[in-house]
C-alpha positions as CSV (number, residue, x, y, z in Angstrom):
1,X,0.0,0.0,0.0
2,X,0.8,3.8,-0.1
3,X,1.2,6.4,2.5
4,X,1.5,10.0,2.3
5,X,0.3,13.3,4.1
6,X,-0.1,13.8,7.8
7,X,-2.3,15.6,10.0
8,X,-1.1,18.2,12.5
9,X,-0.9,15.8,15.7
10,X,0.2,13.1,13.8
11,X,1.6,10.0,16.6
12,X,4.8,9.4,14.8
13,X,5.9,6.8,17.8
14,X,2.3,5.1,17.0
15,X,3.5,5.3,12.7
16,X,6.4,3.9,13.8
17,X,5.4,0.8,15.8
18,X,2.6,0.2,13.3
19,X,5.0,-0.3,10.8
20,X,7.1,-2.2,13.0
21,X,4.1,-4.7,14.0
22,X,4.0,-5.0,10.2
23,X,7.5,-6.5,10.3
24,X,9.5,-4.0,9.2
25,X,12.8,-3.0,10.7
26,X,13.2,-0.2,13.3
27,X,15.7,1.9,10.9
28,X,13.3,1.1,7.7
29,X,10.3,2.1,9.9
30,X,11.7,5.2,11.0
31,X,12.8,6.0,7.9
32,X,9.4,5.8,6.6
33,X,7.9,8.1,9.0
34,X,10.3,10.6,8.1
35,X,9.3,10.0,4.9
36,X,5.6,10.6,5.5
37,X,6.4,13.6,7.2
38,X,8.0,15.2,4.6
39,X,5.3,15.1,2.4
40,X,6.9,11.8,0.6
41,X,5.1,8.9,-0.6
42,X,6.0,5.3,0.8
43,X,5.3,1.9,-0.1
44,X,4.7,-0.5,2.3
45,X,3.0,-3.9,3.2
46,X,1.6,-4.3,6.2
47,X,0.6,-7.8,6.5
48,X,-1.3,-7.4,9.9
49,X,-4.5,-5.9,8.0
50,X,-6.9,-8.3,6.6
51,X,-8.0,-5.4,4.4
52,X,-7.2,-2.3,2.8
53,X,-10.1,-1.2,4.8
54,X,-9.1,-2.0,8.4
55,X,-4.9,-0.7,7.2
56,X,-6.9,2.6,6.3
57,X,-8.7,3.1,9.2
58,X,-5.6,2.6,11.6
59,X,-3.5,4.8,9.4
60,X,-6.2,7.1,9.5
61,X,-6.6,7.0,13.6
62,X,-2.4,7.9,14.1
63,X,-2.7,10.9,11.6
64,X,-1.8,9.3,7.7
65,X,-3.9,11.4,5.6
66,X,-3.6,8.9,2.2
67,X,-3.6,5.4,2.4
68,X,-4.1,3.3,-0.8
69,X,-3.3,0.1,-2.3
């Protein structure tokens, strides 16, 4: 999927560990927020979503303004 745009308030600690729980490596997932915050796209899979839906909707929750496959 891709991620880009935050909202002001955005839990970048939350980003980071959801990224993380997605098995992604604490540089890589760091990097990635960084990434998201400025204004970048990033392409990830995040394999603890059953759907695009349920993905959206956390992203959504911590502050990622885009989310799409």
């Amino acid at each position: 999927m891709t991620l880009q745009g935050w909202r002001p308030g955005l839990n970048k600690v939350g980003l980071t560990k959801l990224l993380r729980d997605g098995g992604i490596g604490l540089h890589a997932a760091t990097e990635f927020t960084g990434q998201i915050l400025r204004g970048e796209e990033v392409r990830v899979h995040l394999g603890q979503f059953a759907t695009l839906q349920m993905a959206r909707a956390a992203l959504n929750q911590i502050g990622v303004v885009t989310v799409r496959s």
